[in-house]
MMTF fields as JSON, N, C-alpha, C and O atoms, coordinates in Angstrom:
{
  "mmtfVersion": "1.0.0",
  "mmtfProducer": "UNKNOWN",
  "numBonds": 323,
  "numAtoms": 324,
  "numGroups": 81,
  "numChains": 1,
  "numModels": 1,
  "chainsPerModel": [1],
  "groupsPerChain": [81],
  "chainIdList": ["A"],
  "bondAtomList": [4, 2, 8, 6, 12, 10, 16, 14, 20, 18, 24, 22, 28, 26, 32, 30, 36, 34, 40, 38, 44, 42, 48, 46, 52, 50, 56, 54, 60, 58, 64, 62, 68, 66, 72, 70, 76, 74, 80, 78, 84, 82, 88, 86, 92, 90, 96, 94, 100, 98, 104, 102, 108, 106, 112, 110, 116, 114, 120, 118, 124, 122, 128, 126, 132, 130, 136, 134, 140, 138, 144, 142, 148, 146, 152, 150, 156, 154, 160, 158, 164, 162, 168, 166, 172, 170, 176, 174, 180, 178, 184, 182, 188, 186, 192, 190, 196, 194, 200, 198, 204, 202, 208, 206, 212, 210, 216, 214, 220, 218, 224, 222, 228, 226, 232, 230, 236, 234, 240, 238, 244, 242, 248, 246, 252, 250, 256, 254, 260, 258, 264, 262, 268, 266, 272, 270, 276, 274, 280, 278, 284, 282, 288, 286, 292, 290, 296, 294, 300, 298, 304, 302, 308, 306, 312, 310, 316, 314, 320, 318],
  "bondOrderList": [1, 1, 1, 1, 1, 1, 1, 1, 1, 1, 1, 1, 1, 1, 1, 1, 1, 1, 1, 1, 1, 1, 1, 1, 1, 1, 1, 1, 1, 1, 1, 1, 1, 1, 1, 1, 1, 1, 1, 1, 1, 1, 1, 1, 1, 1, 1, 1, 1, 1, 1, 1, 1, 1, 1, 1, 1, 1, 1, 1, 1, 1, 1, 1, 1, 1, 1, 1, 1, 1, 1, 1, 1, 1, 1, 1, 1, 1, 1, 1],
  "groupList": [{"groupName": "UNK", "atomNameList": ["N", "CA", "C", "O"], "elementList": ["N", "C", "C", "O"], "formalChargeList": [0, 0, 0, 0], "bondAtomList": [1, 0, 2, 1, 3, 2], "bondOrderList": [1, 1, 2], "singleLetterCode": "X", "chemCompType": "L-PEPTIDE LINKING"}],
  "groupTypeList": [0, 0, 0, 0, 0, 0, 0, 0, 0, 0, 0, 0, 0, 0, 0, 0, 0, 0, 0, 0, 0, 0, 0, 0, 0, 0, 0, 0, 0, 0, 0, 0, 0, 0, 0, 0, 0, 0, 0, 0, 0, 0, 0, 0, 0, 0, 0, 0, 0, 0, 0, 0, 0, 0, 0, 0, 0, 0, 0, 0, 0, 0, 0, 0, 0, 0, 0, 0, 0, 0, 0, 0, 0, 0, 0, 0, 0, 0, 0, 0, 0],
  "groupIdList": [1, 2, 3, 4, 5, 6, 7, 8, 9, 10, 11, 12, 13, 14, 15, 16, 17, 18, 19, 20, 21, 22, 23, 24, 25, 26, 27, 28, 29, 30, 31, 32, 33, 34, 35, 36, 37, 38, 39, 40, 41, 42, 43, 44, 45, 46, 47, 48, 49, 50, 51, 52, 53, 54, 55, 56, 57, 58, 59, 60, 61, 62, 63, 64, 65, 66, 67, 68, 69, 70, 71, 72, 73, 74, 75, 76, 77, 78, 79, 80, 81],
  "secStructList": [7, 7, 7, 7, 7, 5, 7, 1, 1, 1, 7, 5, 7, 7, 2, 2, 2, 2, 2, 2, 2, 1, 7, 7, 7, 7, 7, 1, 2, 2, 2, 2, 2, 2, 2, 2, 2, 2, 2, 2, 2, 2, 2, 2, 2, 2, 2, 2, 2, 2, 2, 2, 2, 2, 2, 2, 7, 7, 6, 6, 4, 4, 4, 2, 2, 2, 2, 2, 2, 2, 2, 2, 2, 2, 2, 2, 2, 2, 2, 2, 7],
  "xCoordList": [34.41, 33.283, 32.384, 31.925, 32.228, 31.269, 29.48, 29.043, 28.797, 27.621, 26.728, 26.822, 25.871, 24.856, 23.668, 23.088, 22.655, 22.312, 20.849, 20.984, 19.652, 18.911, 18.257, 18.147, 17.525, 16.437, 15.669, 15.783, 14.522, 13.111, 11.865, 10.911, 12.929, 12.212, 12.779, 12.141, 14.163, 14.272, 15.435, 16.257, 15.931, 17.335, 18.347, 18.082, 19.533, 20.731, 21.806, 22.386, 21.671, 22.555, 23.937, 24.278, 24.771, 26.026, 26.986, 26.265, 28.342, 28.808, 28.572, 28.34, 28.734, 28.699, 27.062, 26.956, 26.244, 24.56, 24.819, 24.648, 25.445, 25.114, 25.674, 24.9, 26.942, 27.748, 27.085, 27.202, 26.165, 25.337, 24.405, 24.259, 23.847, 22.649, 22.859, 21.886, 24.097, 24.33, 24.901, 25.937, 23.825, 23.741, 25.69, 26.545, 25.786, 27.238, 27.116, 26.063, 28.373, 28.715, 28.744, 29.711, 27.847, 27.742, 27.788, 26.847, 29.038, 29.537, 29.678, 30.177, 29.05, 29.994, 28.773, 27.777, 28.878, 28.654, 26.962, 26.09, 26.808, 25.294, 24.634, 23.475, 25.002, 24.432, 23.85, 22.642, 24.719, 23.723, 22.718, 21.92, 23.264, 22.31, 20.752, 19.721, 20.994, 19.753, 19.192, 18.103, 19.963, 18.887, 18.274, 17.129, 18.954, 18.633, 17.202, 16.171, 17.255, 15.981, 15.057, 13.928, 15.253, 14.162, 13.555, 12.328, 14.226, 13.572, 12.607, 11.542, 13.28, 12.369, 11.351, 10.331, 11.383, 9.626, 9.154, 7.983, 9.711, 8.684, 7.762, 6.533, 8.74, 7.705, 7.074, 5.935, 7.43, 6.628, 5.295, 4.345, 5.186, 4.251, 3.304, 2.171, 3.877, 3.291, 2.344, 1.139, 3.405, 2.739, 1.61, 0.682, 1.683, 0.303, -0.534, -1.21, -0.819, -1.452, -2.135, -2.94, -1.96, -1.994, -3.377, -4.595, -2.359, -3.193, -4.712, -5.913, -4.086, -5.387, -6.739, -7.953, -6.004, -7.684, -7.636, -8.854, -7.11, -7.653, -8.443, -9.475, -8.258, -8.859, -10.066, -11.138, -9.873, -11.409, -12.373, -13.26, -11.851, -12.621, -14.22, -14.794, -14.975, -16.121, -16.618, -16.534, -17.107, -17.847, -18.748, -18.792, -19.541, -20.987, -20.576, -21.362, -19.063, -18.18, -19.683, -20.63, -19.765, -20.21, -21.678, -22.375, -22.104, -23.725, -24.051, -25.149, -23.005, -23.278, -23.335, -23.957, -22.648, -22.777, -23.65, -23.704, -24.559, -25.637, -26.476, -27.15, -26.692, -27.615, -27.381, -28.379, -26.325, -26.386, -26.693, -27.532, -26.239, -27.164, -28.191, -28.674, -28.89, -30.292, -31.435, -32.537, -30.758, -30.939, -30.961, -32.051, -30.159, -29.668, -30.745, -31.649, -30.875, -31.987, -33.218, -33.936, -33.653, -35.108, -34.725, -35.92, -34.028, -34.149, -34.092, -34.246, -33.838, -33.695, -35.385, -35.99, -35.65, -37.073, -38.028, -38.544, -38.241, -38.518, -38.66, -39.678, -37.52, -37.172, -37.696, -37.776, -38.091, -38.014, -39.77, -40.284, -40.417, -41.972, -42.641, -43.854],
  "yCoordList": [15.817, 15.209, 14.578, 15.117, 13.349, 12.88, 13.185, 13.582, 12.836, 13.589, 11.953, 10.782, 12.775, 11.908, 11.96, 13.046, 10.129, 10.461, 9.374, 8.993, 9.166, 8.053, 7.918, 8.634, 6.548, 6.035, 6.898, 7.886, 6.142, 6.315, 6.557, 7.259, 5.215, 5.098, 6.244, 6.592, 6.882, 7.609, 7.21, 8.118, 5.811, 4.791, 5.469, 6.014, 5.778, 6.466, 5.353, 4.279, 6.152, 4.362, 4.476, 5.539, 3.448, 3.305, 3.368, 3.217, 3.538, 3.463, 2.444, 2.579, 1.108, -0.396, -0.247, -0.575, 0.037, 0.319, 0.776, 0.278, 2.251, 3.326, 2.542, 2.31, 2.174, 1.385, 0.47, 0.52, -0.714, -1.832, -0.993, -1.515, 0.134, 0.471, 1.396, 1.468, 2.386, 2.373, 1.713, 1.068, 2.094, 1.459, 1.222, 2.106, 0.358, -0.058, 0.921, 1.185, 1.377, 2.11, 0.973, 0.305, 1.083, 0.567, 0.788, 0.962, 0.735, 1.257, 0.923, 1.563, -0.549, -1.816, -1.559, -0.901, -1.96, -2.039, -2.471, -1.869, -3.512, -4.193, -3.67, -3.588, -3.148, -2.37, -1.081, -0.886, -0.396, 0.411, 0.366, 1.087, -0.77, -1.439, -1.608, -1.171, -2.37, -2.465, -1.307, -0.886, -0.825, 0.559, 1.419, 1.871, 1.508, 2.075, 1.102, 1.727, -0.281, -1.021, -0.832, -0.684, -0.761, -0.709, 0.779, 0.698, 2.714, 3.224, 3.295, 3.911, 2.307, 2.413, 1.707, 2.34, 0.415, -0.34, 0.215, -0.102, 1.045, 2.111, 3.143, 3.204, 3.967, 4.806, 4.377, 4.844, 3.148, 2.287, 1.952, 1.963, 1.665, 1.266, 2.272, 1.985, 3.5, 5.174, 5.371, 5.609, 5.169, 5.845, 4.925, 5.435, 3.594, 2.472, 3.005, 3.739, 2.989, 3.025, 4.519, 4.59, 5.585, 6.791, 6.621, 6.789, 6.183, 6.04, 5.003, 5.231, 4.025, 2.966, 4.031, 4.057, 4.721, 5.562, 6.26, 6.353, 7.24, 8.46, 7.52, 8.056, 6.15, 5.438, 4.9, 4.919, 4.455, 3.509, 4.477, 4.018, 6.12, 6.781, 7.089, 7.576, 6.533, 6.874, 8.276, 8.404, 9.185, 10.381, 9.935, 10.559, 8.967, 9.009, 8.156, 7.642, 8.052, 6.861, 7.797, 7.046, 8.877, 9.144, 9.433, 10.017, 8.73, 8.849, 7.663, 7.526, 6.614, 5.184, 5.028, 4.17, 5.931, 6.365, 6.87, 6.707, 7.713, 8.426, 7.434, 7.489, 6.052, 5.61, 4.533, 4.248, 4.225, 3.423, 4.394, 4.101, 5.244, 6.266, 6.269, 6.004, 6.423, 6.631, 5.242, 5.246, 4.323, 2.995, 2.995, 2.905, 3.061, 3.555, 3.819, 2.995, 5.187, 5.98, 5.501, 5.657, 4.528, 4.032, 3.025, 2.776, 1.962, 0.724, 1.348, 0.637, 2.806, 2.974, 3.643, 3.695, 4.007, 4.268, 3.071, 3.027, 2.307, 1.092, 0.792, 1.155, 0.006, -0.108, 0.457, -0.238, 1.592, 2.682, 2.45, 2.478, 2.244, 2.499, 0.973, 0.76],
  "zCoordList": [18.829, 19.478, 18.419, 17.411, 18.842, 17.534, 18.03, 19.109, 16.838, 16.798, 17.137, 16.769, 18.054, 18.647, 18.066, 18.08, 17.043, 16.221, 17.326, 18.488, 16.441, 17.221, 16.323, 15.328, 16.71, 15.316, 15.789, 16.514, 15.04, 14.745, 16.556, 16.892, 17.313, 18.776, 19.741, 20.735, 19.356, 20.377, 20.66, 20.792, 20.849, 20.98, 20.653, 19.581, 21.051, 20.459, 19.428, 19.593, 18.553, 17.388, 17.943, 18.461, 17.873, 18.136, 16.793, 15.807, 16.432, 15.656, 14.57, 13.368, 15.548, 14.646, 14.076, 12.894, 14.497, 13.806, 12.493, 11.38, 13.056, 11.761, 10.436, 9.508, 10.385, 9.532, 9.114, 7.889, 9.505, 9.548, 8.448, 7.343, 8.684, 8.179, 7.17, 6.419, 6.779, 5.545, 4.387, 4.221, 3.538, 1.873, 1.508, 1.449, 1.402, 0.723, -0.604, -1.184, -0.936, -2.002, -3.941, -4.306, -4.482, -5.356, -6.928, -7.702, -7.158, -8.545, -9.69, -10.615, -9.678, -10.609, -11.895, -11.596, -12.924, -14.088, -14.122, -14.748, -13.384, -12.908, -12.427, -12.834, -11.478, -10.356, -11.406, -11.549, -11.982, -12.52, -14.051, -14.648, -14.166, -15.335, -14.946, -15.458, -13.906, -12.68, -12.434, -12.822, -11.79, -11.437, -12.944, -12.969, -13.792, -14.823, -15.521, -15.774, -15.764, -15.883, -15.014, -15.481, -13.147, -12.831, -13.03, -13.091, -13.206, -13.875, -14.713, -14.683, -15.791, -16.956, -16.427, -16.158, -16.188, -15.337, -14.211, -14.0, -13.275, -13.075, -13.876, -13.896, -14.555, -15.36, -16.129, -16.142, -17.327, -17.986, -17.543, -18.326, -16.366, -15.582, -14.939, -14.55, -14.859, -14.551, -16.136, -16.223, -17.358, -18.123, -18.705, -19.333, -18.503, -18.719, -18.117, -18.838, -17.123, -15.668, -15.512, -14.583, -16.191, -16.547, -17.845, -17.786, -19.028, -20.214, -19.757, -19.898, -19.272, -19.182, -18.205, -18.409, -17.261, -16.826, -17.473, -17.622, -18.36, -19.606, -20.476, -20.879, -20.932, -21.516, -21.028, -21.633, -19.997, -19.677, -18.508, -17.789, -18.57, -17.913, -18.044, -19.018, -16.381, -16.703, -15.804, -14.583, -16.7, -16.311, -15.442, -14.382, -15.585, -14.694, -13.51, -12.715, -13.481, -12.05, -10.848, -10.618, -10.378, -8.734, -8.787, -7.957, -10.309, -10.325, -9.649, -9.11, -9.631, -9.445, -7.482, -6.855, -7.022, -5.778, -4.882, -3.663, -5.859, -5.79, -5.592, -4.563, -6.691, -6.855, -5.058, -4.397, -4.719, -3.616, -2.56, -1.708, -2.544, -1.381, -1.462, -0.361, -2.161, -2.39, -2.032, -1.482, -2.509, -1.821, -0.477, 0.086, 0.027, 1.999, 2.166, 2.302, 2.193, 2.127, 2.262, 3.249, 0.63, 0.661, 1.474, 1.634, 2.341, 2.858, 4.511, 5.504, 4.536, 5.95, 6.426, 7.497, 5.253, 5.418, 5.72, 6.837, 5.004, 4.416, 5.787, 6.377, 6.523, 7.979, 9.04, 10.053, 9.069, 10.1, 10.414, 11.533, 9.233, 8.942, 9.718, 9.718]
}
């Protein structure tokens, strides 16, 4: 008995789907050259992206938050009066 599978909506897939929608088997020489480059420019890009906020981190980033609340605040007063 074969096994009854469905997408995402609920729909029951048919044989010819499932086949349609799995990844072809990919072995060739390129193929994993590729995948192996785009690794590296992912994490490359993790470990920039990492360093650049340890680098350009600001401590006083949610004083600056404070200060627009506080604004709110005086313009809702301001308003109200």
């Amino acid at each position: 008995m074969r096994q009854l599978q469905f997408d995402a909506f609920g729909e029951p897939i048919t044989q010819e789907l499932r086949a349609a929608a799995e990844p072809a088997n990919c072995t060739g020489t390129a193929s994993r050259i590729a995948l192996k480059a785009g690794i590296g420019v992912f994490w490359t890009l993790v470990v920039v992206i990492v360093a650049a906020r340890a680098a350009f981190f600001d401590p006083n980033f949610a004083e600056h938050f404070s200060r627009v609340a506080a604004l709110g605040h005086y313009l809702q007063q301001v308003s109200a009066t």
